[in-house]
N, C-alpha and C positions, 0 to 999 in steps of 0.2 A: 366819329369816335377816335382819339387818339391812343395808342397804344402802349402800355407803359413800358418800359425796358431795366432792366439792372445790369450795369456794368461793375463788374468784380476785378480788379488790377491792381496790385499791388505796387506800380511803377505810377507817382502821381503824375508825370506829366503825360504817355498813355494814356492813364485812365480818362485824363482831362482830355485829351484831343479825341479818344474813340464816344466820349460824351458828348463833346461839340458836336460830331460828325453826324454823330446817330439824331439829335438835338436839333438840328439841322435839316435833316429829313423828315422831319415832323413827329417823332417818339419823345416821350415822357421819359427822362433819363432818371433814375436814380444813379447812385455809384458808391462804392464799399473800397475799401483797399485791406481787407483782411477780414480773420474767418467771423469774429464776432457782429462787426458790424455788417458783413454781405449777411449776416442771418437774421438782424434785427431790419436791414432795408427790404427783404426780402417779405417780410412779416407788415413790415408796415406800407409797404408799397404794390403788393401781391401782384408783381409785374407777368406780362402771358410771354416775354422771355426775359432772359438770361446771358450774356456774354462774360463766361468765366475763364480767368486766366489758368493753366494747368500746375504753373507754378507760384507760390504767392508766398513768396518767401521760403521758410522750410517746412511749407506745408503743400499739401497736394491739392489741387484743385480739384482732384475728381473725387477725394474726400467730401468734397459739399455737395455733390452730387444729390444724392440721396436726402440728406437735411434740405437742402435746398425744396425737391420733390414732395417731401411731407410737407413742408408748411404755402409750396404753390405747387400742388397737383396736376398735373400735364402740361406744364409750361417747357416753351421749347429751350432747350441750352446749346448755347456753340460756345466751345471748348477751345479757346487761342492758347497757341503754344509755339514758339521758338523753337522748339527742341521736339518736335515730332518722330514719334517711331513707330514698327509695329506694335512692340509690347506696351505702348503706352494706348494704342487704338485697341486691341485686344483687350486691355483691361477695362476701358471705357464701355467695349461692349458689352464686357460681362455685367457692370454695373446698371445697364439698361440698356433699353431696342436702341439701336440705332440707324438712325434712315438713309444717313449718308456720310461717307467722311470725308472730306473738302481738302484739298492739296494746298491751293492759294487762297491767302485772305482776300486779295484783291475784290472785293466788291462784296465777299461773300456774307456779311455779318448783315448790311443790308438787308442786300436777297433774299438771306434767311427769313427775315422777320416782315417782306412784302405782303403776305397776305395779312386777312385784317383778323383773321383766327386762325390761330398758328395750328400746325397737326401736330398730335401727339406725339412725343420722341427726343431725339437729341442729336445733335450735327457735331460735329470735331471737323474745325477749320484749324490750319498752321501757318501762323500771322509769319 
């Protein structure tokens, strides 16, 4: 069984290469570059994760957080972001459990999504 995935990235070449990558390793990519279509990929794709960027223009990615969550129910999200801080992990957790928060991308978006049924939660990696 392959796995599906949604890539969220507002940066088209990003979002192309973290799809190649993931693509690559044997996942089902979808990919969004903003808030309307990561909702409508999300909906038509009902991927068991999520790779969303924190910034996607002048909107917040952990705004989709939740929309995201109603329309695929325990899917897992990692949370890429440049600009890592406490207050931006702090809010993420408020927003949901969170099972880990990841320093380096380096390998991490993967790994995340290694097993073949993701656990319930959500990761914040800082690409």
């Amino acid at each position: 069984m392959t796995l599906s995935l949604l890539v969220i990235e507002d940066d088209p070449t990003f979002n192309a290469l973290l799809s190649r990558a993931l693509g690559r390793r044997g996942y089902t990519v979808s990919s969004a570059q903003d808030v309307n279509s990561a909702l409508a990929a999300a909906q038509a794709a009902s991927p068991v994760g999520i790779v969303l960027d924190l910034n996607l223009g002048a909107t917040s990615g952990l705004n989709l957080i939740r929309p995201l969550l109603d329309i695929v129910p325990g899917c897992l999200i990692v949370v890429l972001t440049g600009y890592a801080s406490i207050a931006t992990a702090v809010e993420a957790i408020k927003l949901v459990e969170v099972e880990a928060i990841i320093a380096a991308f380096d390998a991490t978006v993967s790994a995340s999504f290694a097993d073949a049924v993701p656990p319930t939660g959500n990761f914040m990696a800082s690409r």
